[in-house]
mmCIF file of the C-alpha atoms, coordinates in Angstrom:
data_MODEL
# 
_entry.id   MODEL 
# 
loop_
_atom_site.group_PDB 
_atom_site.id 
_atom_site.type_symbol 
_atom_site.label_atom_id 
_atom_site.label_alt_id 
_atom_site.label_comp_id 
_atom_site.label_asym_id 
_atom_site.label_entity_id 
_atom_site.label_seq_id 
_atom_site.pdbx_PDB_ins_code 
_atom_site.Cartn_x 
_atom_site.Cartn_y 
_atom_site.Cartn_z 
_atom_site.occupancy 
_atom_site.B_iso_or_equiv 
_atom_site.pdbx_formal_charge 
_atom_site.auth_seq_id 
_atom_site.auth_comp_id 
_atom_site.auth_asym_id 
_atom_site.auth_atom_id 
_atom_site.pdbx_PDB_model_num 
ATOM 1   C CA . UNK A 1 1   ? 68.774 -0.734  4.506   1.00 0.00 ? 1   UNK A CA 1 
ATOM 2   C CA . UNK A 1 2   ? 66.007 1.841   4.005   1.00 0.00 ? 2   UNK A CA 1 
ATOM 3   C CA . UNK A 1 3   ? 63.023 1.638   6.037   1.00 0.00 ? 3   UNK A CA 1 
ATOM 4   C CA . UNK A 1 4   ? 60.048 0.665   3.769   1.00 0.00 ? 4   UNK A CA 1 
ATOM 5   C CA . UNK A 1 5   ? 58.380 4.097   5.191   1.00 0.00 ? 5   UNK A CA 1 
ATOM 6   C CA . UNK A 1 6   ? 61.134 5.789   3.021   1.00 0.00 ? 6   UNK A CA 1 
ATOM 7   C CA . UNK A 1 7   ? 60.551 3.794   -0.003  1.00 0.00 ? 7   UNK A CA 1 
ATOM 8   C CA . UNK A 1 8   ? 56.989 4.261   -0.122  1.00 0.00 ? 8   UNK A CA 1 
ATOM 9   C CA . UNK A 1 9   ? 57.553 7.993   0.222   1.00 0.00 ? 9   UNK A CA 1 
ATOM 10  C CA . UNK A 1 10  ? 60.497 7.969   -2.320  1.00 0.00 ? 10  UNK A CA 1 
ATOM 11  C CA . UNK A 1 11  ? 58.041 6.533   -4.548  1.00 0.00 ? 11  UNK A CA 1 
ATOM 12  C CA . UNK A 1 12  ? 55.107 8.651   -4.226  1.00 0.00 ? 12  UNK A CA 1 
ATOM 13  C CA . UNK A 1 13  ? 58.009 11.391  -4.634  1.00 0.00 ? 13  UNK A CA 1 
ATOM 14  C CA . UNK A 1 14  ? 59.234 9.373   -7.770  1.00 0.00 ? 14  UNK A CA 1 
ATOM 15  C CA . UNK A 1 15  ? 55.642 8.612   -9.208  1.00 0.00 ? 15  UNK A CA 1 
ATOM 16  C CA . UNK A 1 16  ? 54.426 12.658  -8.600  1.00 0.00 ? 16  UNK A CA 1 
ATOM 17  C CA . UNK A 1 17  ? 57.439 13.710  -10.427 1.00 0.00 ? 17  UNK A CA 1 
ATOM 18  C CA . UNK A 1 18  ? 57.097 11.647  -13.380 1.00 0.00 ? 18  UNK A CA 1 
ATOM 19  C CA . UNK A 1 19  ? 55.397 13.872  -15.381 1.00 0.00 ? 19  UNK A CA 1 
ATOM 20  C CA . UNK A 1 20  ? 57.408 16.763  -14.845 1.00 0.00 ? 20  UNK A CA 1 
ATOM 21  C CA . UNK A 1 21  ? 60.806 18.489  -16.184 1.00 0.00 ? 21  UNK A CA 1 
ATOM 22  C CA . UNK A 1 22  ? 62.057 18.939  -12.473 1.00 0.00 ? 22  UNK A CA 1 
ATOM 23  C CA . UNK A 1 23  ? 65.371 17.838  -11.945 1.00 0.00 ? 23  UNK A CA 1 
ATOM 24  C CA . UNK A 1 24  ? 65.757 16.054  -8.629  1.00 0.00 ? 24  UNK A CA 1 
ATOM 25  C CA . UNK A 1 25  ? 67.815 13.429  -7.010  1.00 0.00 ? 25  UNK A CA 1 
ATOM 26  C CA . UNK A 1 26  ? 67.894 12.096  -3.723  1.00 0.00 ? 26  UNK A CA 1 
ATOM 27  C CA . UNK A 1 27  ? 70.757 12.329  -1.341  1.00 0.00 ? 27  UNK A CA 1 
ATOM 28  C CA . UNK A 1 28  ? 71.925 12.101  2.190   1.00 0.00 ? 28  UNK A CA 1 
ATOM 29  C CA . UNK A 1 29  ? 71.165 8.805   4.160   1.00 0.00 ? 29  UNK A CA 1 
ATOM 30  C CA . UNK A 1 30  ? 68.622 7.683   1.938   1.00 0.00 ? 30  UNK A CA 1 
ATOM 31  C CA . UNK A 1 31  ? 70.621 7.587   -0.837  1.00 0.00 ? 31  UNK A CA 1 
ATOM 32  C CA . UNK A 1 32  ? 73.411 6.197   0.936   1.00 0.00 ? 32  UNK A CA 1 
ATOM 33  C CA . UNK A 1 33  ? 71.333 3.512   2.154   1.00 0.00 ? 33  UNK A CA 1 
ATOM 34  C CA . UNK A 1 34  ? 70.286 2.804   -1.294  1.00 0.00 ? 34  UNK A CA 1 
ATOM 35  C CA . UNK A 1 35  ? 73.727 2.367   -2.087  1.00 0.00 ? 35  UNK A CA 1 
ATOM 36  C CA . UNK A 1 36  ? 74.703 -0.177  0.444   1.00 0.00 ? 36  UNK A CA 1 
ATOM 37  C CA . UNK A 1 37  ? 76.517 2.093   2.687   1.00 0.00 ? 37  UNK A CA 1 
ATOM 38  C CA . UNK A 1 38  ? 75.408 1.221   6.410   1.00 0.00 ? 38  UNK A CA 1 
ATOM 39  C CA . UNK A 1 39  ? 73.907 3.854   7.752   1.00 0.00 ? 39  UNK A CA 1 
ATOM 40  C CA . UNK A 1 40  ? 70.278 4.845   9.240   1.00 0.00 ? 40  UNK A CA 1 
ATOM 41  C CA . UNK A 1 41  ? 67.626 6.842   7.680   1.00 0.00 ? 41  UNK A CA 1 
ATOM 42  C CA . UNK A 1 42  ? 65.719 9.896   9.744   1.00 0.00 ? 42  UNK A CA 1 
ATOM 43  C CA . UNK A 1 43  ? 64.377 11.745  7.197   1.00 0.00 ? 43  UNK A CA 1 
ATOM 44  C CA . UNK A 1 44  ? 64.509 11.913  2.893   1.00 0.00 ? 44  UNK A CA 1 
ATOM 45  C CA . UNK A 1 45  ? 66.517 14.498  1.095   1.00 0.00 ? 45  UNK A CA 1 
ATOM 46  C CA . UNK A 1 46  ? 65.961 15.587  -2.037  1.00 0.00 ? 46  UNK A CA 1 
ATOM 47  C CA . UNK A 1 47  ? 67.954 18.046  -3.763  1.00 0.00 ? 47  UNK A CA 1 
ATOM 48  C CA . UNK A 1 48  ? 67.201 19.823  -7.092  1.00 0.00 ? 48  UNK A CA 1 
ATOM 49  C CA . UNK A 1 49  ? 67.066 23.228  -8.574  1.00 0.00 ? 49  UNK A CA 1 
ATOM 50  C CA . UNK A 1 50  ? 65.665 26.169  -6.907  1.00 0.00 ? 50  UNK A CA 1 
ATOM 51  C CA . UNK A 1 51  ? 62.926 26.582  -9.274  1.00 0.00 ? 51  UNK A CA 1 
ATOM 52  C CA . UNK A 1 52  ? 62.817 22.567  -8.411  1.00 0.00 ? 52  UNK A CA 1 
ATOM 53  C CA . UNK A 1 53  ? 62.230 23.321  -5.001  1.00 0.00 ? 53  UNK A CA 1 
ATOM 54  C CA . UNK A 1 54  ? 59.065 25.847  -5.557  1.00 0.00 ? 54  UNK A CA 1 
ATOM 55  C CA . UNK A 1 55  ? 57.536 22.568  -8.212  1.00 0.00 ? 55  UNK A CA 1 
ATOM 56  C CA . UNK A 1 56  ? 58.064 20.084  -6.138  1.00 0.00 ? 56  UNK A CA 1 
ATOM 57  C CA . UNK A 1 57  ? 56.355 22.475  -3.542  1.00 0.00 ? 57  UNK A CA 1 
ATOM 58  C CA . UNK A 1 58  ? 53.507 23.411  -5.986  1.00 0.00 ? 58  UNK A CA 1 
ATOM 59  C CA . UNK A 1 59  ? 53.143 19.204  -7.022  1.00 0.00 ? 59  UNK A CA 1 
ATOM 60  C CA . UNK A 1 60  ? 52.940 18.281  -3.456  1.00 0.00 ? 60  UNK A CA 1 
ATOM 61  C CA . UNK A 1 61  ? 50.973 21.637  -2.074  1.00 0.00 ? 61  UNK A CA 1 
ATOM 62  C CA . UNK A 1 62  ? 49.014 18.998  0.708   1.00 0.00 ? 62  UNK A CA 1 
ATOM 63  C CA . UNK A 1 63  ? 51.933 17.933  2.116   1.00 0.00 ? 63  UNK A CA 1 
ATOM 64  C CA . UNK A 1 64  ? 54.210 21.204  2.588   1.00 0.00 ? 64  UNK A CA 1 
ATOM 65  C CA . UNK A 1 65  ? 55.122 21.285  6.179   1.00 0.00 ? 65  UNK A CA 1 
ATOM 66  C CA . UNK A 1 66  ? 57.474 24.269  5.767   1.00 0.00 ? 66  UNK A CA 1 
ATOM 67  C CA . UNK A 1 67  ? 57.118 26.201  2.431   1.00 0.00 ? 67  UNK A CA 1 
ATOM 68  C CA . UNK A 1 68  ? 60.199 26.485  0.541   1.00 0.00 ? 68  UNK A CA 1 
ATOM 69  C CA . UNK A 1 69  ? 62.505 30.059  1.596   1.00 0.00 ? 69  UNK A CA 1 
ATOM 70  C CA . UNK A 1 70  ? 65.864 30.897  1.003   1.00 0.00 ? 70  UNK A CA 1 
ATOM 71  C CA . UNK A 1 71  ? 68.199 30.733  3.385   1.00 0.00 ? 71  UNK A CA 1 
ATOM 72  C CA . UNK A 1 72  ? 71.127 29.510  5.131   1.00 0.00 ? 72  UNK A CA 1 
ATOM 73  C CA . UNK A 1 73  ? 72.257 27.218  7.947   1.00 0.00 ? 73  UNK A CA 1 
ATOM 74  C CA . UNK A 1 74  ? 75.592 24.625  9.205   1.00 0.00 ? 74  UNK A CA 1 
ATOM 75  C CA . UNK A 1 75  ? 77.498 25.434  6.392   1.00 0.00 ? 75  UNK A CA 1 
ATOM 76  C CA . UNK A 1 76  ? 75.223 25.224  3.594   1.00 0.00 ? 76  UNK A CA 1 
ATOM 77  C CA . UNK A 1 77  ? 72.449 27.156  2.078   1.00 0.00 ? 77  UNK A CA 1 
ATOM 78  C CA . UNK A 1 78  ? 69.961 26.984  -0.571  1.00 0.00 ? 78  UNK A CA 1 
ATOM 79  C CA . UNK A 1 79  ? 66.119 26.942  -0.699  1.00 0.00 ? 79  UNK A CA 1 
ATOM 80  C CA . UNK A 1 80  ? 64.783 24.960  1.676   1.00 0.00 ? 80  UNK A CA 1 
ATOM 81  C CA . UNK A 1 81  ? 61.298 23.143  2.342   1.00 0.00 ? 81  UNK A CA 1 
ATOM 82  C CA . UNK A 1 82  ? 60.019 20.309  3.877   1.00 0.00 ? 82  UNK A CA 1 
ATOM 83  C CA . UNK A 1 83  ? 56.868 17.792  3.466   1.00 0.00 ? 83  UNK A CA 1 
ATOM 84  C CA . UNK A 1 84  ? 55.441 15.248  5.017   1.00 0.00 ? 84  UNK A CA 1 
ATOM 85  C CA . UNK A 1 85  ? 55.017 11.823  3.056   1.00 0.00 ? 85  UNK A CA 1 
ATOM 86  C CA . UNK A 1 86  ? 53.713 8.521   4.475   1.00 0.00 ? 86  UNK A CA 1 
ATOM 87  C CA . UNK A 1 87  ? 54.938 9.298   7.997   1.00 0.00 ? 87  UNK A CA 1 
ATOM 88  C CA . UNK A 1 88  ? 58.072 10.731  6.456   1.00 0.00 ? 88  UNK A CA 1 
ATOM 89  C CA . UNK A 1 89  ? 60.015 14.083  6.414   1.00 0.00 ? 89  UNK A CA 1 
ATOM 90  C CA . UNK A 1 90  ? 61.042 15.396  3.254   1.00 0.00 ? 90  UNK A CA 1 
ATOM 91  C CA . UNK A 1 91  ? 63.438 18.053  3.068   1.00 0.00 ? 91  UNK A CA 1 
ATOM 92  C CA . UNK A 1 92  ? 63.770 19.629  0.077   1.00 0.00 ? 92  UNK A CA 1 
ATOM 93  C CA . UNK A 1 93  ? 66.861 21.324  -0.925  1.00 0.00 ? 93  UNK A CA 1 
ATOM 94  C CA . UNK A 1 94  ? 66.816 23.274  -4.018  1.00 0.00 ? 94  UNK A CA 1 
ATOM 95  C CA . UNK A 1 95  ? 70.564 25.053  -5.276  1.00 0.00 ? 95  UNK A CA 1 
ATOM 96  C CA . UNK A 1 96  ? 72.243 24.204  -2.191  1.00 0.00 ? 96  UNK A CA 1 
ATOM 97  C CA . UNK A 1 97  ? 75.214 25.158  -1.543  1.00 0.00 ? 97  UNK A CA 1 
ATOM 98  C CA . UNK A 1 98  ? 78.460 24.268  1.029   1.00 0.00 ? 98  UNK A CA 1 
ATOM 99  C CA . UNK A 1 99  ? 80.667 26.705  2.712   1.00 0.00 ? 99  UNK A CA 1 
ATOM 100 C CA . UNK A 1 100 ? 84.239 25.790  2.294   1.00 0.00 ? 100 UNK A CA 1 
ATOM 101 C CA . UNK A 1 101 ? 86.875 26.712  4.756   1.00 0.00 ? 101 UNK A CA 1 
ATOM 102 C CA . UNK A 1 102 ? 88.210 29.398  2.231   1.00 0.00 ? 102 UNK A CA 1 
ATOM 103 C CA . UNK A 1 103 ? 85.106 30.948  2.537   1.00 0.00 ? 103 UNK A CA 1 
ATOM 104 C CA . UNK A 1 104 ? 83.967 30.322  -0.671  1.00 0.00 ? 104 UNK A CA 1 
ATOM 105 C CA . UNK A 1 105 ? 80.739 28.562  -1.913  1.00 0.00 ? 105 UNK A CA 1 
ATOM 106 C CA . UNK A 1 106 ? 80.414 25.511  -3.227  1.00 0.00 ? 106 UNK A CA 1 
ATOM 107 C CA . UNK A 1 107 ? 78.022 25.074  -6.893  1.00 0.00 ? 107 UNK A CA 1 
ATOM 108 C CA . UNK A 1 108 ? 75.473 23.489  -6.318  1.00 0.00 ? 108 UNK A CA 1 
ATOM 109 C CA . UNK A 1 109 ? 75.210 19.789  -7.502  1.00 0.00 ? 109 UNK A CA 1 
ATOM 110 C CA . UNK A 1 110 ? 75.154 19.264  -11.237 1.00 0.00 ? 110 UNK A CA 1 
ATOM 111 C CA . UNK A 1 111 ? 72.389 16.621  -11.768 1.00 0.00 ? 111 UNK A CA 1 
ATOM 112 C CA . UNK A 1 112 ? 72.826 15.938  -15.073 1.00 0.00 ? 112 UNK A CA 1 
ATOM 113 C CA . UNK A 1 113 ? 76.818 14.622  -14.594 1.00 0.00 ? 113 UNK A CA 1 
ATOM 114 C CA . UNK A 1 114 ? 76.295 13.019  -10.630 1.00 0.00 ? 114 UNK A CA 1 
ATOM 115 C CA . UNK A 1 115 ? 73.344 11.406  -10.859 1.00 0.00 ? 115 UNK A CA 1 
ATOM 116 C CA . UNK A 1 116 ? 73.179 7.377   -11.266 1.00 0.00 ? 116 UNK A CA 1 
ATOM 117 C CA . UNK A 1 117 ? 69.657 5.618   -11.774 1.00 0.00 ? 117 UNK A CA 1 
ATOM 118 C CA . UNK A 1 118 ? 68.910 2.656   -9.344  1.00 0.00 ? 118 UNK A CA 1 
ATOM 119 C CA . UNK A 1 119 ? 66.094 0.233   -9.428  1.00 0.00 ? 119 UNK A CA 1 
ATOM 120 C CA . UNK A 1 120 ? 63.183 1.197   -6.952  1.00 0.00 ? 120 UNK A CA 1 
ATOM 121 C CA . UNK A 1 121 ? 60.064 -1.414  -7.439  1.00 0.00 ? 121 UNK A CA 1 
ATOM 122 C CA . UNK A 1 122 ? 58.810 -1.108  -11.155 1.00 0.00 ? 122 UNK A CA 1 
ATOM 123 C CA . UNK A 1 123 ? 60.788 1.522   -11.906 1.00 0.00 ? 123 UNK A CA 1 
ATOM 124 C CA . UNK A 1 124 ? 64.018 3.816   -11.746 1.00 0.00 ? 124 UNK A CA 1 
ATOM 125 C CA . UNK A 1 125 ? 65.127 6.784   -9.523  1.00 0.00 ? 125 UNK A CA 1 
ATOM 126 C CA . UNK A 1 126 ? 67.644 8.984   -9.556  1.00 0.00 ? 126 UNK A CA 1 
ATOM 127 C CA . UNK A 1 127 ? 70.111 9.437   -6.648  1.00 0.00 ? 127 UNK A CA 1 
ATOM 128 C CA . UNK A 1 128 ? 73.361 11.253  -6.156  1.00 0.00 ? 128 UNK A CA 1 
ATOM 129 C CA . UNK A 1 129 ? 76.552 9.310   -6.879  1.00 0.00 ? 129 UNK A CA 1 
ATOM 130 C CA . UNK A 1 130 ? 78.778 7.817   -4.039  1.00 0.00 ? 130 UNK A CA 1 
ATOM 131 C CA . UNK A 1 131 ? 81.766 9.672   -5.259  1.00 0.00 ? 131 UNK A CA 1 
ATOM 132 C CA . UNK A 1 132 ? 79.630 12.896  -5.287  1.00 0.00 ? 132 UNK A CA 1 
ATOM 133 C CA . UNK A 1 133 ? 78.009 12.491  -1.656  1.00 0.00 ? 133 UNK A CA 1 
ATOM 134 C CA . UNK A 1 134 ? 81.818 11.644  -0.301  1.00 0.00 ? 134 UNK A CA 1 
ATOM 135 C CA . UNK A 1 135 ? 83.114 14.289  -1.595  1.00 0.00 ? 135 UNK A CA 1 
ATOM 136 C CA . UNK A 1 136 ? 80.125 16.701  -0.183  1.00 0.00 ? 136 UNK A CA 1 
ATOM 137 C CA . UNK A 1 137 ? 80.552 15.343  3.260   1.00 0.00 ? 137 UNK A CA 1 
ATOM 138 C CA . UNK A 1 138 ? 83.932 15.882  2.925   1.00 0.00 ? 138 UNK A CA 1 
ATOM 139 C CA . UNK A 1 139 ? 83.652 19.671  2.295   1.00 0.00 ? 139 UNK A CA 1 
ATOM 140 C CA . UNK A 1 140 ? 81.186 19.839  5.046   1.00 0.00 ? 140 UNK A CA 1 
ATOM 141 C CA . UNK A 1 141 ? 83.708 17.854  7.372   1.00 0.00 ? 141 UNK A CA 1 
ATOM 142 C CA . UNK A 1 142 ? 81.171 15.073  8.270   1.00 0.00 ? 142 UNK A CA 1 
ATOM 143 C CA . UNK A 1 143 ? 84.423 12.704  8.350   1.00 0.00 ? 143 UNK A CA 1 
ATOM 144 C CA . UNK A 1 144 ? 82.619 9.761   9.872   1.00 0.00 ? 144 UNK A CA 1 
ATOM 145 C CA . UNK A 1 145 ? 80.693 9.842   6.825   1.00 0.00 ? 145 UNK A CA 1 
ATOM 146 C CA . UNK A 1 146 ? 83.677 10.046  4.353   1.00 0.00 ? 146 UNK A CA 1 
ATOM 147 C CA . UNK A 1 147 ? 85.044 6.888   5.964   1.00 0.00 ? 147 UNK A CA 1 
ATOM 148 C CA . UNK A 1 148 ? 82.122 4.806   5.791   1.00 0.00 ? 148 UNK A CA 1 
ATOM 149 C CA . UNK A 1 149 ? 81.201 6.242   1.809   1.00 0.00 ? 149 UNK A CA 1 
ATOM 150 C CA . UNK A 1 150 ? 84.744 5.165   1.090   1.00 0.00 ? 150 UNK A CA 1 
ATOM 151 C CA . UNK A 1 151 ? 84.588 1.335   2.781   1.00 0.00 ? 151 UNK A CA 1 
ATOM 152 C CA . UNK A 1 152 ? 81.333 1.035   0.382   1.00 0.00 ? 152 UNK A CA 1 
ATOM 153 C CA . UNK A 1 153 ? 83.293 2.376   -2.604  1.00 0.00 ? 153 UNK A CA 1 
ATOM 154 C CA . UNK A 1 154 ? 86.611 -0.175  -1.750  1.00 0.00 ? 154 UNK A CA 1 
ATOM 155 C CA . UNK A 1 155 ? 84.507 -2.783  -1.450  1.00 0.00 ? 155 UNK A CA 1 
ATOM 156 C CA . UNK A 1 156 ? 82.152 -2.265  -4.360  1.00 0.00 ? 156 UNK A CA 1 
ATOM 157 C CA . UNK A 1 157 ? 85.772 -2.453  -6.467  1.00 0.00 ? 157 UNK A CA 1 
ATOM 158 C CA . UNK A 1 158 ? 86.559 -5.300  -4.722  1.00 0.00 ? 158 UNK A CA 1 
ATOM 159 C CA . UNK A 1 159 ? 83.347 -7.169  -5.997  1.00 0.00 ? 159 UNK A CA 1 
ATOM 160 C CA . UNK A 1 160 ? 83.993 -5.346  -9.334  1.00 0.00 ? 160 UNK A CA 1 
ATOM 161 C CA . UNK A 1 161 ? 87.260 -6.926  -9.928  1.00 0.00 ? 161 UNK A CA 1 
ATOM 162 C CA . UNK A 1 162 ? 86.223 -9.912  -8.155  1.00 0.00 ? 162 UNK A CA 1 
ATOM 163 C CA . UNK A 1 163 ? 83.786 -10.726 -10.735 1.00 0.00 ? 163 UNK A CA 1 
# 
């Protein structure tokens, strides 16, 4: 379940971005939440381009609480910012990236191909696919997350081919 702080930031997100060509989707919790996996919600992640990242940061200049820098961290690294929404913390990740254990880089998430559309109030947002976001955590080794991404995904077959 996501907190109705999140949605009402997810929709001023939505609603300030509906007039521009930025590609963004949201991930992490939030969009596992939105997706019926059972898990809480700290903050809202966004993830988009890295000329997404600087937009987002020029559409939403009032609430930057860290601009948006390059730069790297746990495995991953991109351009990261963060705002601050209705009593919520965005982070905004813009080409990130995951380290593998080969020590290669991971591309950064193709929007256009692992993206699904899901009802939020009046009107649609975009948010990364389950198989996508399992398959991230995976390469990051978040395991516990794998495991409850795939229960959601057995048992949203099960209702598939219940039906």
């Amino acid at each position: 379940m996501v907190p109705i702080a999140h949605r009402r930031a997810l929709e001023a997100i939505r609603d300030g971005l509906s007039c521009s060509a930025v590609p963004w989707a949201v991930t992490g919790s939030v969009a596992l939440a939105l997706q019926g996996v059972p898990v809480g919600c700290r903050d809202l992640d966004l993830v988009t381009s890295g000329a997404g990242a600087r937009q987002i940061e020029r559409l939403f200049a009032r609430q930057v609480g860290e601009p948006v820098e390059f730069g790297s961290r746990d495995h991953i690294r991109g351009h990261f910012g963060r705002l601050r929404l209705r009593e919520v913390d965005v982070e905004v990740l813009g080409d990130v990236q995951t380290l593998m254990p080969d020590e290669t880089w991971t591309v950064p998430p193709q929007l256009d191909v692992n993206v699904i559309w899901l009802q939020l109030g009046e009107r649609q947002c975009p948010v990364l696919r389950l198989t996508y976001l399992r398959d991230a955590y995976s390469a990051m080794g978040r395991s516990e997350k794998v495991l409850l991404i795939a229960s959601a995904l057995s048992e949203k077959r099960c209702q598939a081919s219940s039906e």
